[in-house]
Structures are given as C-alpha cells and as structure tokens.
C-alpha positions as CSV (number, residue, x, y, z in Angstrom):
1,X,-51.7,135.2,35.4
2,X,-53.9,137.9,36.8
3,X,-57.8,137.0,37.4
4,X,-59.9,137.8,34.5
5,X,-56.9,138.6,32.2
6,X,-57.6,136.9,29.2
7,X,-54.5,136.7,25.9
8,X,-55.2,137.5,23.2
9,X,-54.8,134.4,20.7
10,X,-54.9,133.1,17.2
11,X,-55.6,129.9,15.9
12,X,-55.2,128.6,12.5
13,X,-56.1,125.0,11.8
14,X,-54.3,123.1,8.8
15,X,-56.7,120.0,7.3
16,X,-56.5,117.7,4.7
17,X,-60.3,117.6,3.1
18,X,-60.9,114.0,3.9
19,X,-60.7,114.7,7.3
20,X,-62.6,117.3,7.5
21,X,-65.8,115.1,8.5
22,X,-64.1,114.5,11.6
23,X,-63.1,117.7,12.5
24,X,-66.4,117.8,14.8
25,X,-65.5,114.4,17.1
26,X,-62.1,115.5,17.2
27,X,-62.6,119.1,18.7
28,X,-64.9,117.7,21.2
29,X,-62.6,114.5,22.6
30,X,-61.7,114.9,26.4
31,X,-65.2,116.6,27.0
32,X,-67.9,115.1,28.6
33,X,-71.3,116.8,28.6
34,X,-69.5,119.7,26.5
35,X,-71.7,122.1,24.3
36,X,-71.4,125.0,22.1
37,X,-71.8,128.2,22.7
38,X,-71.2,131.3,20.5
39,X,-68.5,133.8,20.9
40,X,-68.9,137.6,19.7
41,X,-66.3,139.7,19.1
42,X,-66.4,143.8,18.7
43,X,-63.4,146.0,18.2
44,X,-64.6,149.5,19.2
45,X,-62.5,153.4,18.6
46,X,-63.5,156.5,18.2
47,X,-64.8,158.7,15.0
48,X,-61.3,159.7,14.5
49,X,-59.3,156.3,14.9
50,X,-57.8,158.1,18.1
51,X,-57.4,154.2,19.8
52,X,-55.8,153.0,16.4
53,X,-53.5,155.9,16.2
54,X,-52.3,154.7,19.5
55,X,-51.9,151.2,18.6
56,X,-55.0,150.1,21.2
57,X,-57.9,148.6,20.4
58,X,-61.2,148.5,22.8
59,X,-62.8,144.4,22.2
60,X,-66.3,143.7,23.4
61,X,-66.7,139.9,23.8
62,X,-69.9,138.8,24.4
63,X,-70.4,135.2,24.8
64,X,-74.1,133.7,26.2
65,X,-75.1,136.2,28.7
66,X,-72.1,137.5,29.6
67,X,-70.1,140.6,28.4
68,X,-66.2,141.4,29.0
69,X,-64.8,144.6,27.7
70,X,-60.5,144.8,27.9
71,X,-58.4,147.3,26.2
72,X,-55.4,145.3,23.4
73,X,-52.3,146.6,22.3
C-alpha cells in the first residue's frame, strides 16, 4: 500500500440493546494506554458540482492537529 494512502471504509455495527453498555470496554480491548480522539470529515466541490459531475469528491479529514486532504472516486 502506498505511504499515506488511506481507503476509504464503512463500518456498520449490528447490537442487541442489552449489550450496548458494553460497547465501550469492548471497542477498547487489546489497547493499552488508548484514548479518543475526534475525527472530522469534510467533502468539498465546487459552486457548480463540477467534482460530483465527475464522480470525485475532495475529503478534508481533520483529526487533533493534523489535516489530510485526498481526492475519492
């Protein structure tokens, strides 16, 4: 994989309500010393949709102090 490529990905999660208490402890096993952090995600185009239009899409992701900008099909 190239360096600083990053895929594009979707996760959906499937829980029964009782468990959701747990979803927390769950996420976090295997870490040690883990910690949040907050990811932001922008989808920029043009006035006119021009990037759309061509299928593309420009995503901002900004997460702590650092920002990546990559262009998606």
């Amino acid at each position: 994989m190239a360096e600083g490529f990053e895929p594009a990905f979707e996760l959906e999660l499937a829980l029964h309500p009782e468990d959701a208490p747990r979803l927390r402890r769950l996420l976090g096993r295997g870490r040690s010393g883990g910690r949040a952090s907050s990811v932001a995600l922008v989808w920029h185009d043009t006035t006119d949709g021009e990037l759309a239009g061509a299928g593309l899409a420009l995503v901002e992701r900004r997460q702590g102090r650092a920002t990546r900008w990559r262009l998606e099909r």
